[in-house]
TORKOL-4160 file (C-alpha; in steps of 0.2 Angstrom, whole numbers, padded with zeros to 4 digits, m for minus):
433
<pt num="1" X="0335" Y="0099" Z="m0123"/>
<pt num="2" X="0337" Y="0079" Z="m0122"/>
<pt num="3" X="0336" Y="0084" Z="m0100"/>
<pt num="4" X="0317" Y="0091" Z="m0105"/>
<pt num="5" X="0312" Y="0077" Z="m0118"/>
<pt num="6" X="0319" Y="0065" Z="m0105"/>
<pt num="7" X="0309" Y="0074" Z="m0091"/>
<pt num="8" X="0292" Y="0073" Z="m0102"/>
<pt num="9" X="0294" Y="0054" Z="m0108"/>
<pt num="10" X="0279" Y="0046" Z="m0107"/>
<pt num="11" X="0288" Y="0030" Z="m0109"/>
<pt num="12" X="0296" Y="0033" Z="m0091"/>
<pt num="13" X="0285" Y="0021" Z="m0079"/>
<pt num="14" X="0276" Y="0013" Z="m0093"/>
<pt num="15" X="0266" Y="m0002" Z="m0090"/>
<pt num="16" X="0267" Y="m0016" Z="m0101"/>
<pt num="17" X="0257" Y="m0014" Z="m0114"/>
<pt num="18" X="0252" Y="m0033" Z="m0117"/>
<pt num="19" X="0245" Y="m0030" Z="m0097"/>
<pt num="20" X="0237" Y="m0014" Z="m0101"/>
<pt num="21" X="0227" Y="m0021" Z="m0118"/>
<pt num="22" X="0220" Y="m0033" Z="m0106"/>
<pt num="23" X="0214" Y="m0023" Z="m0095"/>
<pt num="24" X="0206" Y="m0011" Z="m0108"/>
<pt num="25" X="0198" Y="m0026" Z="m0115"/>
<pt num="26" X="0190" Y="m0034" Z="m0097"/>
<pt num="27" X="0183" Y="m0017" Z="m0096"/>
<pt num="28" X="0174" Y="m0015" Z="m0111"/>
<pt num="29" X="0160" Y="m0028" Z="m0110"/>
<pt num="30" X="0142" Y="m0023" Z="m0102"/>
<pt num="31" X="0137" Y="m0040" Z="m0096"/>
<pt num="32" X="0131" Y="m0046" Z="m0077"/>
<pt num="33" X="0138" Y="m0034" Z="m0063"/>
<pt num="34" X="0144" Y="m0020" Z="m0076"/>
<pt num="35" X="0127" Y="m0019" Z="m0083"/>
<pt num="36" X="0119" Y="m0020" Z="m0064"/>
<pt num="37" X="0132" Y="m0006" Z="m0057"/>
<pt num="38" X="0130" Y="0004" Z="m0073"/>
<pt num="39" X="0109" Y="0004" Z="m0071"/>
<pt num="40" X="0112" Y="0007" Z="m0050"/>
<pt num="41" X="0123" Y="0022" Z="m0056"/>
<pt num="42" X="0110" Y="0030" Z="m0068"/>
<pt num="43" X="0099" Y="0028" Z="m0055"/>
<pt num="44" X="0109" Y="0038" Z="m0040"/>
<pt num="45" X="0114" Y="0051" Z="m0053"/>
<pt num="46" X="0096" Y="0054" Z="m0060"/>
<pt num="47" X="0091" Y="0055" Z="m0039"/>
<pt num="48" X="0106" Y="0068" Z="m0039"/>
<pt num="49" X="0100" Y="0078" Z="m0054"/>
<pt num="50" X="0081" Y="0076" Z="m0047"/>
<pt num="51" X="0085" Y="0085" Z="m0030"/>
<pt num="52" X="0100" Y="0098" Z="m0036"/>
<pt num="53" X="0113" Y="0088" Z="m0026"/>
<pt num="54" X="0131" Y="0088" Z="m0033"/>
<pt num="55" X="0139" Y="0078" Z="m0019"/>
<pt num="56" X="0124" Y="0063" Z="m0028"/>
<pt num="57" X="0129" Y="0066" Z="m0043"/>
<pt num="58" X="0148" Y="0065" Z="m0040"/>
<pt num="59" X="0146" Y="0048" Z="m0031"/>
<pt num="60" X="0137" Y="0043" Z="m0047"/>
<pt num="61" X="0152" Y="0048" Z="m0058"/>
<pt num="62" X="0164" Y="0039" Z="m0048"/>
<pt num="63" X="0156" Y="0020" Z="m0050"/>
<pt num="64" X="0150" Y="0021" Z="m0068"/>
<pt num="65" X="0159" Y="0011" Z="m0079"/>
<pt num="66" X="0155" Y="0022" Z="m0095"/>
<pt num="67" X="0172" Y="0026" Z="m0097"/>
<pt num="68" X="0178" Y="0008" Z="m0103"/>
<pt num="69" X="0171" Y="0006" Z="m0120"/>
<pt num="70" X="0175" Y="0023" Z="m0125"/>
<pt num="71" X="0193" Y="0022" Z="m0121"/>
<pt num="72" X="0194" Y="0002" Z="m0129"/>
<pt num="73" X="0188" Y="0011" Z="m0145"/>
<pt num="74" X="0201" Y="0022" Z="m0144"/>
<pt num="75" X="0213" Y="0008" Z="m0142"/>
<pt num="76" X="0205" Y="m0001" Z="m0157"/>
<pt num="77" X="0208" Y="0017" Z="m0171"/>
<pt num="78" X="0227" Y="0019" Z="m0160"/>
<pt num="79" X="0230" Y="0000" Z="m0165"/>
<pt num="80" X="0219" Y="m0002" Z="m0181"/>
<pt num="81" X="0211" Y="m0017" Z="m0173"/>
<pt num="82" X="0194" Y="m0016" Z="m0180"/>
<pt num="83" X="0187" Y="m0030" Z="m0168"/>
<pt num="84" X="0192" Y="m0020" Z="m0155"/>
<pt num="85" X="0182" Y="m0005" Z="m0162"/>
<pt num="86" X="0168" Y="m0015" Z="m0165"/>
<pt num="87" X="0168" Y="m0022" Z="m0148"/>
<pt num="88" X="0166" Y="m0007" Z="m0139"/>
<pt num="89" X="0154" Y="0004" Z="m0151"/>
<pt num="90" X="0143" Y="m0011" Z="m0148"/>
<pt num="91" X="0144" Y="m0011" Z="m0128"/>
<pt num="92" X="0144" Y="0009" Z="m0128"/>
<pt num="93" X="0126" Y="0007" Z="m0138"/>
<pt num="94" X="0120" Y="m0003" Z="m0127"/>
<pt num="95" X="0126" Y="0005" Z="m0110"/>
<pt num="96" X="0118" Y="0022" Z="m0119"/>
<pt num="97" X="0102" Y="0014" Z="m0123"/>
<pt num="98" X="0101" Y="0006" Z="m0104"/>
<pt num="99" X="0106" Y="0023" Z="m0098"/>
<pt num="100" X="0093" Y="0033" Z="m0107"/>
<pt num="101" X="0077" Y="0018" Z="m0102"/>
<pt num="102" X="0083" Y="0018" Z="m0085"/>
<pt num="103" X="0085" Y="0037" Z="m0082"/>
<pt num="104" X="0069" Y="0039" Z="m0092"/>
<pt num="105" X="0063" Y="0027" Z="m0080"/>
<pt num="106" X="0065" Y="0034" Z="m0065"/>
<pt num="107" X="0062" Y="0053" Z="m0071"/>
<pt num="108" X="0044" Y="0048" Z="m0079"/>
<pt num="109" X="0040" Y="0041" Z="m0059"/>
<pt num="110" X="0045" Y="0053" Z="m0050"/>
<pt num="111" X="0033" Y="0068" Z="m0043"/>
<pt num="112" X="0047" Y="0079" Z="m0044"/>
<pt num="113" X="0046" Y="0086" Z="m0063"/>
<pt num="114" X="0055" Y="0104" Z="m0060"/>
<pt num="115" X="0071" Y="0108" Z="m0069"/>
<pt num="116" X="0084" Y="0110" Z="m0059"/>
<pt num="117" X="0101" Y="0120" Z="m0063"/>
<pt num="118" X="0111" Y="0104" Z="m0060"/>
<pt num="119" X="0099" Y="0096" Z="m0075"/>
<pt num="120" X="0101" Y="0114" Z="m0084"/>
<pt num="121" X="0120" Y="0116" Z="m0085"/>
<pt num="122" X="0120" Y="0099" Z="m0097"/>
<pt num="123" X="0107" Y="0104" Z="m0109"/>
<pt num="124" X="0117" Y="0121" Z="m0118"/>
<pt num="125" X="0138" Y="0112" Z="m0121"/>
<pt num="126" X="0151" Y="0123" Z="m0128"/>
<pt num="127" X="0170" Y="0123" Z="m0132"/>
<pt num="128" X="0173" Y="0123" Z="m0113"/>
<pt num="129" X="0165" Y="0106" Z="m0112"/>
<pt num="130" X="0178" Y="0101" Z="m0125"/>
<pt num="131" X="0193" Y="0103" Z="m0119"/>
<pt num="132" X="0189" Y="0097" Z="m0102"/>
<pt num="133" X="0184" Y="0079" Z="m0112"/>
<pt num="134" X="0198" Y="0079" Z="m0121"/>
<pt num="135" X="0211" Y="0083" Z="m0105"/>
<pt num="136" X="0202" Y="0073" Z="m0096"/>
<pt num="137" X="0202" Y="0059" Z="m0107"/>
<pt num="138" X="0223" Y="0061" Z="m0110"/>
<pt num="139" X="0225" Y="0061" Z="m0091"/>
<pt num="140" X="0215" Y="0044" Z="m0088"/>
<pt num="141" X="0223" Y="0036" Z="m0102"/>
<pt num="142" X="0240" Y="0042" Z="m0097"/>
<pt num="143" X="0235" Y="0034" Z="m0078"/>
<pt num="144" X="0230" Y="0017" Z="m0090"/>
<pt num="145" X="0247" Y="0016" Z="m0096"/>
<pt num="146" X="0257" Y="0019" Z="m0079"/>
<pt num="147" X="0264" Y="0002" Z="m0070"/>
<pt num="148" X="0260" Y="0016" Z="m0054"/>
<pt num="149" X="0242" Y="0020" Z="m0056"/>
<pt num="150" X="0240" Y="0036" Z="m0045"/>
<pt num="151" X="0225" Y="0043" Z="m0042"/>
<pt num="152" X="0220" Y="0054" Z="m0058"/>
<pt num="153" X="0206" Y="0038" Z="m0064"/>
<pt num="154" X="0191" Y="0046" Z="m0049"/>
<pt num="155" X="0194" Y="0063" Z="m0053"/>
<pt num="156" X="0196" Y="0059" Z="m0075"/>
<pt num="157" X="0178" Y="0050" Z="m0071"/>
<pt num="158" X="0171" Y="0067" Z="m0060"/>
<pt num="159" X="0178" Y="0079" Z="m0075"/>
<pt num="160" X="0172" Y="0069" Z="m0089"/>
<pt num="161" X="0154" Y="0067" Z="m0083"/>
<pt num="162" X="0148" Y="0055" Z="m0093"/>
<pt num="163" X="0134" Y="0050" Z="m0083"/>
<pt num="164" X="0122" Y="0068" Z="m0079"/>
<pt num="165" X="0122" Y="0071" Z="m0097"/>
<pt num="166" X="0114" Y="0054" Z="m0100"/>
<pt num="167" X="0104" Y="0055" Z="m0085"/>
<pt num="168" X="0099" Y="0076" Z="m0090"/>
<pt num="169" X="0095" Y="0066" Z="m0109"/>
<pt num="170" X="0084" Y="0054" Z="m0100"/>
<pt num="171" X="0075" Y="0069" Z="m0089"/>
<pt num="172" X="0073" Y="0077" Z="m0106"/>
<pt num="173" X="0061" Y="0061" Z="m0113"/>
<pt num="174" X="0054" Y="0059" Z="m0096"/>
<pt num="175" X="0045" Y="0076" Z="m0097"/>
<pt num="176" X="0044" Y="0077" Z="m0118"/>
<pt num="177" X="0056" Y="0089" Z="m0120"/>
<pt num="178" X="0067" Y="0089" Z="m0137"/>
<pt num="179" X="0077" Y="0102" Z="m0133"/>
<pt num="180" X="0085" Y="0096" Z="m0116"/>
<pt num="181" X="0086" Y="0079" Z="m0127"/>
<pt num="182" X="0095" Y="0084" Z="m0139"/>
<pt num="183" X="0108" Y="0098" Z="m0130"/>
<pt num="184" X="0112" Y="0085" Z="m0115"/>
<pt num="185" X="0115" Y="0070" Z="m0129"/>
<pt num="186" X="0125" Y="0082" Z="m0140"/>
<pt num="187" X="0135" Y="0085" Z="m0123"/>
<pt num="188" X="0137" Y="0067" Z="m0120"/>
<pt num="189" X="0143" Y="0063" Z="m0138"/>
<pt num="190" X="0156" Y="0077" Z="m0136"/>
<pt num="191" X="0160" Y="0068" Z="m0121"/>
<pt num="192" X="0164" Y="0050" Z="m0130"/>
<pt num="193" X="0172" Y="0059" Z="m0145"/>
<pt num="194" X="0183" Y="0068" Z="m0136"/>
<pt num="195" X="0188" Y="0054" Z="m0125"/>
<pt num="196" X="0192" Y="0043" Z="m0138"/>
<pt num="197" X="0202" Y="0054" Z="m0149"/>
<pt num="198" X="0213" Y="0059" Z="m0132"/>
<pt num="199" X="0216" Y="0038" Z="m0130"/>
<pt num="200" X="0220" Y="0038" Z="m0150"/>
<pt num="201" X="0233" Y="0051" Z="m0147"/>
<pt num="202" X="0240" Y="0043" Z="m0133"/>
<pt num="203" X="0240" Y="0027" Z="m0143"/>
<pt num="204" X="0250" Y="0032" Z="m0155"/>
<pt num="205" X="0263" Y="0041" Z="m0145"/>
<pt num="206" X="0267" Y="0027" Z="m0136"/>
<pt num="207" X="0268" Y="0017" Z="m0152"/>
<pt num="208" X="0257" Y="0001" Z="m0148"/>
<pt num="209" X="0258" Y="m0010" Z="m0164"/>
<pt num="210" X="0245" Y="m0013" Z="m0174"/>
<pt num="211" X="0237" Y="m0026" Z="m0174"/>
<pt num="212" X="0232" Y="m0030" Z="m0194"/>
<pt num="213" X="0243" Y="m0020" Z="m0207"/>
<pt num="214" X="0237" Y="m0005" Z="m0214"/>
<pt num="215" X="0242" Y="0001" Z="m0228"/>
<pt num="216" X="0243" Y="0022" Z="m0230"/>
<pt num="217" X="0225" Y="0026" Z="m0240"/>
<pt num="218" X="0219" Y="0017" Z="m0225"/>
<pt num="219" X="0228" Y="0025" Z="m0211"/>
<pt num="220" X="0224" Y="0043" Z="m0219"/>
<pt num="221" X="0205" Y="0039" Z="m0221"/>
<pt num="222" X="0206" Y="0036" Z="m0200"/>
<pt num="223" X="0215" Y="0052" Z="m0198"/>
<pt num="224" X="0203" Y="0060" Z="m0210"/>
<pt num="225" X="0188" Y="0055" Z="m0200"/>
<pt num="226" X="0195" Y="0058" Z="m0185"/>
<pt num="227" X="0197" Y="0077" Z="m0191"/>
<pt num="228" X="0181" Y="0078" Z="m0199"/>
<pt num="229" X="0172" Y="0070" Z="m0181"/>
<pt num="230" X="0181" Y="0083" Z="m0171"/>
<pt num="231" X="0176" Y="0097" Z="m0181"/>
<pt num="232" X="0159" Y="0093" Z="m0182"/>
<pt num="233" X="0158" Y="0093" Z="m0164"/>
<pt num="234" X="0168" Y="0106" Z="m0160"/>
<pt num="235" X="0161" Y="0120" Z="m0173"/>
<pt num="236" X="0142" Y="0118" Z="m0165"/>
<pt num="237" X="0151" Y="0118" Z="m0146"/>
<pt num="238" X="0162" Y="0136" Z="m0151"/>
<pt num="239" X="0144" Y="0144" Z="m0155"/>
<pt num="240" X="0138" Y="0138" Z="m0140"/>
<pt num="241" X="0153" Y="0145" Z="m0131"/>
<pt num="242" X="0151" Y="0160" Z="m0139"/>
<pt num="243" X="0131" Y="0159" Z="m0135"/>
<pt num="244" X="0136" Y="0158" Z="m0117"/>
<pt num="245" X="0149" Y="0171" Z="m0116"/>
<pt num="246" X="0136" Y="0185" Z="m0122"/>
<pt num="247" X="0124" Y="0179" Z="m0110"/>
<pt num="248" X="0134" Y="0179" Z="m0095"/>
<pt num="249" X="0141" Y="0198" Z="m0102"/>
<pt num="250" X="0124" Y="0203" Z="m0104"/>
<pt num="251" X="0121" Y="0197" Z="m0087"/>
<pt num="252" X="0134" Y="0208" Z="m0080"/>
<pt num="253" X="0128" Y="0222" Z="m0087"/>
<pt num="254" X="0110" Y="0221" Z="m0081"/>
<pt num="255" X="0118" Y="0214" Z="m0062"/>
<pt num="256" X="0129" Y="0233" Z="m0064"/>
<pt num="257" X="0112" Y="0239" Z="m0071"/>
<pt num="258" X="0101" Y="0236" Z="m0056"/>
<pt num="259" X="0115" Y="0237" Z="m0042"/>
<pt num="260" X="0118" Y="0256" Z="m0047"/>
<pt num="261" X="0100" Y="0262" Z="m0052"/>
<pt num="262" X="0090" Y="0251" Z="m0039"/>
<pt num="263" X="0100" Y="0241" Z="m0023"/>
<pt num="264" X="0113" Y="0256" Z="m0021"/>
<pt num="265" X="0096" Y="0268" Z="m0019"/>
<pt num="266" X="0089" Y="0258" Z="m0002"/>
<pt num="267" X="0076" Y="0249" Z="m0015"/>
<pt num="268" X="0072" Y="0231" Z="m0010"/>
<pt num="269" X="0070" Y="0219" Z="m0023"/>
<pt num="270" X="0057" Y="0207" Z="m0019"/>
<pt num="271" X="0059" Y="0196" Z="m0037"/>
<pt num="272" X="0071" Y="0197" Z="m0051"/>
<pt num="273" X="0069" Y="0188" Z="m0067"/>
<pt num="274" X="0081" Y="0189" Z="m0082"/>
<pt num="275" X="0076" Y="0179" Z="m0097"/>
<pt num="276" X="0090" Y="0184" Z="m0112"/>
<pt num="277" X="0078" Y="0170" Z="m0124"/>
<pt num="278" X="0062" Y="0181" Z="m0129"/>
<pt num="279" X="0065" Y="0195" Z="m0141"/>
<pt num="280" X="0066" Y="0207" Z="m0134"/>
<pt num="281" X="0076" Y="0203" Z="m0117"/>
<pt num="282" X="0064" Y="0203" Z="m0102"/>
<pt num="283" X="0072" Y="0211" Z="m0084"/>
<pt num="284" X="0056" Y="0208" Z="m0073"/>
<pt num="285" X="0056" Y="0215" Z="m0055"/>
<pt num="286" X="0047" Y="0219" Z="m0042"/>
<pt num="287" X="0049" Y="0227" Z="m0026"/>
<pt num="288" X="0045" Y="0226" Z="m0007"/>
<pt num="289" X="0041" Y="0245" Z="m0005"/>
<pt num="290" X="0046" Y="0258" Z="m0018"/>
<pt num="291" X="0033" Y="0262" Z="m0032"/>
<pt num="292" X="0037" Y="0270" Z="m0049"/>
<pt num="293" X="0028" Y="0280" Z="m0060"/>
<pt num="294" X="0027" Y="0275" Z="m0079"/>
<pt num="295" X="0039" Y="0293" Z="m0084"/>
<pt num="296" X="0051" Y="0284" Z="m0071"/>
<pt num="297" X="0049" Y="0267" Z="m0079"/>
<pt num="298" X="0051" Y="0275" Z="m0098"/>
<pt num="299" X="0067" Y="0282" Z="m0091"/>
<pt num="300" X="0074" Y="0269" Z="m0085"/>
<pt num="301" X="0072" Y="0258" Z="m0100"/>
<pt num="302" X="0082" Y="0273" Z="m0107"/>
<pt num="303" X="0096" Y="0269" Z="m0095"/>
<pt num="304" X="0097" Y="0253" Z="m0102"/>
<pt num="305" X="0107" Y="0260" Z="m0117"/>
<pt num="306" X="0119" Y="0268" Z="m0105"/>
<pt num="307" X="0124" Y="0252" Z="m0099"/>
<pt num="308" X="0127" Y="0243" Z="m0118"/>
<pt num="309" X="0109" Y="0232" Z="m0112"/>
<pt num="310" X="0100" Y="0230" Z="m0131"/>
<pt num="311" X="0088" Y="0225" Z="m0135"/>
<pt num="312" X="0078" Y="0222" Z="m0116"/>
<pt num="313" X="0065" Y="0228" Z="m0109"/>
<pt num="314" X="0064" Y="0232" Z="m0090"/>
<pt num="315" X="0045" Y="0227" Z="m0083"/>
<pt num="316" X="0043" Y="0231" Z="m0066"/>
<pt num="317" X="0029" Y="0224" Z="m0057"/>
<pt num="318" X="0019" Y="0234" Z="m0042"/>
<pt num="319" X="0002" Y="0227" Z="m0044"/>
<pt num="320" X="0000" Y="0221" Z="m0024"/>
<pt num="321" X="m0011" Y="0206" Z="m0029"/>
<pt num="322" X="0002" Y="0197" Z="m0041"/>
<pt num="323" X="0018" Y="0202" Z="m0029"/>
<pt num="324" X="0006" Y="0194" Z="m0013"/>
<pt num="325" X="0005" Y="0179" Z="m0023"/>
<pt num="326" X="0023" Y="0178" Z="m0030"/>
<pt num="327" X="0028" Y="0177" Z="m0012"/>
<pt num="328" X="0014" Y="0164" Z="m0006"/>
<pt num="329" X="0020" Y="0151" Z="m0022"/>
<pt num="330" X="0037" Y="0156" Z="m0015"/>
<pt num="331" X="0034" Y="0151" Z="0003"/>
<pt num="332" X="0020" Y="0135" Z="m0003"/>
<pt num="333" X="0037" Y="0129" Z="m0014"/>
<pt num="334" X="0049" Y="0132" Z="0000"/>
<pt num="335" X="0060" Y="0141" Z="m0009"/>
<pt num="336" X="0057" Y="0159" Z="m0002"/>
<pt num="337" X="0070" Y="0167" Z="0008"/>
<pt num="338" X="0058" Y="0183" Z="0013"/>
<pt num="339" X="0052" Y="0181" Z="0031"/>
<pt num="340" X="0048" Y="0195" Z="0044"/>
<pt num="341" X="0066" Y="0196" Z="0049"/>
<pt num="342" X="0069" Y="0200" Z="0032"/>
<pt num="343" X="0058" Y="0213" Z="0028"/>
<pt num="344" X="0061" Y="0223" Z="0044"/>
<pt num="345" X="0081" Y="0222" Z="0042"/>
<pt num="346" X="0075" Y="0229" Z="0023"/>
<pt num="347" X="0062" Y="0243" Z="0030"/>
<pt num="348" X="0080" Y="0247" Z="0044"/>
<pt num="349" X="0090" Y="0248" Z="0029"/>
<pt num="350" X="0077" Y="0260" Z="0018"/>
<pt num="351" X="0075" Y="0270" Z="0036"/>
<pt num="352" X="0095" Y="0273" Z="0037"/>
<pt num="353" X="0098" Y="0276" Z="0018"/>
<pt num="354" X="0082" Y="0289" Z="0017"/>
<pt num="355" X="0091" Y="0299" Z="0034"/>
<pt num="356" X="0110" Y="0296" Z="0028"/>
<pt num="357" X="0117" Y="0309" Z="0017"/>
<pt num="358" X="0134" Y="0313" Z="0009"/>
<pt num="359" X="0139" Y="0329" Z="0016"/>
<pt num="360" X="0155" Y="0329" Z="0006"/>
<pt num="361" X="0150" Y="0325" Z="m0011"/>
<pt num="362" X="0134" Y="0339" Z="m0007"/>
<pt num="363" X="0146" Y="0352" Z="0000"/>
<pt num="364" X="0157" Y="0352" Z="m0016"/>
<pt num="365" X="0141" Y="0355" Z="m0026"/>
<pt num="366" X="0134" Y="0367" Z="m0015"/>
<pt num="367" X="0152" Y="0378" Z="m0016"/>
<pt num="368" X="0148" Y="0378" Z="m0035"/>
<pt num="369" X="0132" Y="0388" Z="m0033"/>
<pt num="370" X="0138" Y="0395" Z="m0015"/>
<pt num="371" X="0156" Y="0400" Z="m0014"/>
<pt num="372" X="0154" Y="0408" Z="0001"/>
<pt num="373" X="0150" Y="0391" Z="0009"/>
<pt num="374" X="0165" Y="0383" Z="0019"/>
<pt num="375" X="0156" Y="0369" Z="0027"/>
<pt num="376" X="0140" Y="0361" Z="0028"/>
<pt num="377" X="0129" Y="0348" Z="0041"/>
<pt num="378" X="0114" Y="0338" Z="0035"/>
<pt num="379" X="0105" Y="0326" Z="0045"/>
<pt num="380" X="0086" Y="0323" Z="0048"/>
<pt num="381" X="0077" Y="0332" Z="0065"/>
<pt num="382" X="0062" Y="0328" Z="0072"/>
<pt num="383" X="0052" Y="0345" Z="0075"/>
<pt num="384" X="0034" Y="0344" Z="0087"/>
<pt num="385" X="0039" Y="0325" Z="0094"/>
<pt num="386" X="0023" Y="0329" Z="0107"/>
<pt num="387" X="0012" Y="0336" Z="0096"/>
<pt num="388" X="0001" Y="0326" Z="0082"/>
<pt num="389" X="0009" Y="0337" Z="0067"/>
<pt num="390" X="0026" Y="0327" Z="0073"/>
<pt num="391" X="0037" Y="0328" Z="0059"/>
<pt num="392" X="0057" Y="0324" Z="0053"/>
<pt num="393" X="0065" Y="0334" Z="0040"/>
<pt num="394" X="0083" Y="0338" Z="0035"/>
<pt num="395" X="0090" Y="0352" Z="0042"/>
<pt num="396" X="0106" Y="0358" Z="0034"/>
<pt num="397" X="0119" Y="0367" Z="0044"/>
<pt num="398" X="0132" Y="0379" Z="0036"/>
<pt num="399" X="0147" Y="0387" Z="0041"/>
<pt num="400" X="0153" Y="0403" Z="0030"/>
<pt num="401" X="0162" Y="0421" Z="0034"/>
<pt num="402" X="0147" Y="0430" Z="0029"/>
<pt num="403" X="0129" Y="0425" Z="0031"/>
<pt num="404" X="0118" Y="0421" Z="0015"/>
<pt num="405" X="0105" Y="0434" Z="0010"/>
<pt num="406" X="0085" Y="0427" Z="0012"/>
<pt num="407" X="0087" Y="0429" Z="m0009"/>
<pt num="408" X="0101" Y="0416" Z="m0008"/>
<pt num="409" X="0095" Y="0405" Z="0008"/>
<pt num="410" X="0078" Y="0404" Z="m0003"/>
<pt num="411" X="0088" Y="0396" Z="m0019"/>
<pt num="412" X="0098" Y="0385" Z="m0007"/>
<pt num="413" X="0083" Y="0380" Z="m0003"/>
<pt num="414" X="0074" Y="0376" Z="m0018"/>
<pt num="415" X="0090" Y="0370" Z="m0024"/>
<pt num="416" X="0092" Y="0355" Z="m0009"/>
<pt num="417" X="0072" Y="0349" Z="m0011"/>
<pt num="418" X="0076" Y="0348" Z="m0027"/>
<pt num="419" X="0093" Y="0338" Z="m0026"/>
<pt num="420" X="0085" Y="0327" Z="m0011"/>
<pt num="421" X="0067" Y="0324" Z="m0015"/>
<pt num="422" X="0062" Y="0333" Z="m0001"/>
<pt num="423" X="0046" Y="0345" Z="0004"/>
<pt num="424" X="0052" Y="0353" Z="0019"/>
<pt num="425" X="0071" Y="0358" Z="0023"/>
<pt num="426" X="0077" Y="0367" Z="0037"/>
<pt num="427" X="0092" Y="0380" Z="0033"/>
<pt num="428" X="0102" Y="0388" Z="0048"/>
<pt num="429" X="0118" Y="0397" Z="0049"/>
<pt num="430" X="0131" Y="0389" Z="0063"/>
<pt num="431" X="0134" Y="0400" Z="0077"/>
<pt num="432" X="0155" Y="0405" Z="0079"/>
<pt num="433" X="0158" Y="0408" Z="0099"/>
């Protein structure tokens, strides 16, 4: 057990901590160059947010300096030092507010206003967002504390993401927004509190004194807000979780929904749209050739209950004018992936699903009717290829010991135009040498 404990130590390869207050402290202020990189930084993540590029945003996280104050207040509760505290709430306002004018800024100038999904992931945190604060903060301020500093500070200033919630907050002023305000500021409070408590925790592990005596009313009213801060954050983010794990089950669903009723069948889907915000849910689609009655479009909704999808209605769109201009805003906005090569690799794949069949899942049926039947063939013929009344239809092809009466060839029949959505179907017994 003392070989584990020993193992653990955190004290093992600790830098001085005189060094290391120093340090925190010279990183705290947002004067002169901090201030400039800080405003450079917003700027690069903002053009990262703006154009959905992650490598941009990344670059941005890795030279912001937001982490500094944060982790001196945490310092300042681990070691009582209410200067401390002071300090770098103060600077934290301030790197906030320049933040939010800059990133504000720069997203009320830009022509580009659409919301990206880069912008949306920021705007909707949860529980998940949470823990990665509050690791991320222990391992940077473990990395603080080494003499050996490693590498873990980039990547704690990547996973922490200080910077796109504030930039995303900014975006959400920018275009008058509250909503994307409020749910990218929540995220980037959750960021700071989590943050700080991780450095308070580390703090007071490795037992840096304190810097004015407290005495114990005082040290349990820190440890009380402390608790009551990390609730208040977590509680709303654990709905949020909870918000975003239905939506993504839900998603599922409907994904298994449309995959089995619609893409496994040959049908094209020209557009799909899910929005799991409106009451009911919406499934909007639309497709490249396959048009559907309104019995087939009741029915469907029915399915819906088969796959555990409540309270969602399924639209499908086949009027020509509004699918013709979907695709021309699509093409005009660049973001269409339906061209000519497309839709002739879509009308091959319709052309071999409509002439492929499963002779052995039919055979077992037909065996239920027909017992007499051994095997079976079914495959599509052109009949009259030189003549205009040129058609295809599947002919089917059995092997038995006896041949079937006209009686049970006509029920076959019917049965197979039935089972196939076919007019026409061709029946012929295969000849034994």
């Amino acid at each position: 057990m003392y070989k584990i404990l020993k193992f653990t130590d955190l004290h093992s390869g600790e830098e001085d901590k005189q060094k290391v207050l120093e340090n925190v402290k010279s990183n705290i202020s947002f004067r002169g160059s901090n201030l400039w990189i800080l405003a450079c930084a917003i700027v690069v993540a903002s053009i990262g947010l703006n154009v959905n590029s992650t490598a941009v945003i990344i670059g941005a996280m890795l030279i912001s300096p937001l982490m500094g104050p944060i982790i001196g207040a945490g310092f300042g509760l681990g070691m009582y030092d209410s200067e401390l505290v002071k300090k770098s709430l103060k600077n934290l306002i301030i790197a906030t507010i320049v933040s939010l004018v800059v990133s504000t800024t720069y997203f009320y100038l830009s022509p580009f206003k659409e919301t990206q999904s880069e912008l949306l992931a920021r705007t909707s945190p949860n529980i998940y967002d949470v823990l990665i604060a509050f690791f991320g903060g222990l391992v940077g301020v473990i990395a603080i504390t080494r003499v050996e500093k490693g590498n873990p500070i980039p990547g704690v200033a990547i996973a922490t993401a200080l910077m796109p919630p504030l930039c995303t907050a900014g975006y959400g002023l920018a275009i008058g927004n509250l909503k994307f305000f409020l749910g990218a500021l929540f995220l980037y409070i959750i960021n700071c509190v989590f943050i700080c408590i991780s450095t308070f925790l580390i703090v007071k592990y490795l037992k840096y004194p304190a810097v004015q005596q407290v005495n114990a009313k005082r040290q349990k009213q820190i440890k009380y807000g402390i608790t009551a801060l990390t609730l208040i954050m977590m509680i709303p983010s654990i709905f949020f979780a909870y918000i975003l794990v239905q939506e993504k089950e839900t998603n599922q669903k409907i994904n298994l929904f449309i995959e089995n009723e619609f893409t496994n069948k040959g049908y094209t889907i020209l557009y799909k749209k899910i929005n799991l915000k409106t009451n009911p849910k919406k499934i909007d689609l639309a497709f490249l050739r396959k048009k559907f009655n309104a019995e087939e479009i009741k029915s469907l909704n029915k399915t819906l209950i088969y796959y555990q999808i409540k309270n969602t209605k399924l639209n499908i769109s086949q009027d020509t004018t509004d699918i013709k201009k979907y695709i021309l805003d699509q093409i005009n906005s660049g973001k269409t992936n339906l061209d000519a090569k497309d839709i002739t690799i879509s009308q091959l794949k319709n052309a071999i699903a409509s002439n492929k069949y499963n002779n052995k899942a039919l055979l077992e049926e037909i065996k239920i009717i027909f017992p007499e039947i051994e095997n079976i063939s079914l495959s599509n013929h052109s009949f009259n290829k030189n003549k205009d009344s040129a058609s295809v239809r599947p002919v089917l092809i059995y092997d038995s010991k006896t041949n079937l009466t006209d009686e049970s060839k006509r029920k076959l029949k019917l049965w197979l135009q039935k089972r196939l959505s076919k007019e026409k179907i061709e029946i012929y017994k295969q000849e034994n040498n």
